[in-house]
C-alpha positions as CSV (number, residue, x, y, z in Angstrom):
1,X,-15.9,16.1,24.4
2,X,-19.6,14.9,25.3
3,X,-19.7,12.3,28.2
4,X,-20.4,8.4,26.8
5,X,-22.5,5.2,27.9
6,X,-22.5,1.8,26.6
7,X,-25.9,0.0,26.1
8,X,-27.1,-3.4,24.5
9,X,-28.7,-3.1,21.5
10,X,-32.2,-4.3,22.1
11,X,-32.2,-6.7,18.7
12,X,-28.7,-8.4,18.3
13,X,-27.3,-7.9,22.1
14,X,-24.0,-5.9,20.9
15,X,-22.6,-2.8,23.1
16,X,-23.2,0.4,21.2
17,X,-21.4,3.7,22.7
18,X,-23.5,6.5,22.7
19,X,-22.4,10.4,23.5
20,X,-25.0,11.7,26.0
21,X,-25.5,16.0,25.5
22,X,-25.7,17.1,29.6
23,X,-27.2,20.4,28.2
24,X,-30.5,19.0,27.6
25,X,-33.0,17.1,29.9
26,X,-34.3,15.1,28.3
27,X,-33.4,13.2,24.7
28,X,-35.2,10.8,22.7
29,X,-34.5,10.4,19.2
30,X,-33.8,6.7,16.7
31,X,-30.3,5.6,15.9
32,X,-29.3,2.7,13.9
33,X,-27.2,0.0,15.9
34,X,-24.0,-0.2,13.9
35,X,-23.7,-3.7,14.3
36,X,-27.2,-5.0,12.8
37,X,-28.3,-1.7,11.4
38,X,-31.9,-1.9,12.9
39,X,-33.5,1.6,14.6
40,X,-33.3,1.3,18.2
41,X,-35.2,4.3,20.2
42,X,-32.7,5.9,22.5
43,X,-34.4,7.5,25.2
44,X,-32.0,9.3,27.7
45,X,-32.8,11.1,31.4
46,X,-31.3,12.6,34.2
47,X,-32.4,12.2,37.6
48,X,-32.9,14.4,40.7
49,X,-28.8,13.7,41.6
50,X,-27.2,14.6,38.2
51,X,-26.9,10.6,37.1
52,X,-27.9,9.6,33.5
53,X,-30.9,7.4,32.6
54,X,-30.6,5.7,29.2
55,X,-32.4,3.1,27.7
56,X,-32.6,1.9,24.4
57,X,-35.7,0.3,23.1
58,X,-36.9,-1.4,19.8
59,X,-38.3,1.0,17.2
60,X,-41.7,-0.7,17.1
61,X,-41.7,-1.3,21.2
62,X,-42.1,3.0,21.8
């Protein structure tokens, strides 16, 4: 089961859960929020001690 983190969607403010894939080193890729439905960019990082990096930005904000 892939590892989760919980981050505000940048439009409404609700939690979203979002599975983070350890195999790769770097992810960045649109999801819909499931609350107001609006494409939030999920950009997701690791840094030099293992610990994920995740921010999720609006669409037209990349």
């Amino acid at each position: 089961m892939l590892p989760t983190v919980s981050v505000p969607c940048p439009y409404c403010g609700e939690r979203v859960e979002l599975m983070i894939d350890e195999a790769s080193d770097l992810q960045r890729y649109i999801e819909d929020c499931p609350v107001c439905c609006r494409p939030m960019e999920i950009a997701i990082a690791f840094d030099a001690g293992g610990e994920v990096l995740v921010s999720a930005m609006r669409d037209n904000d990349a």
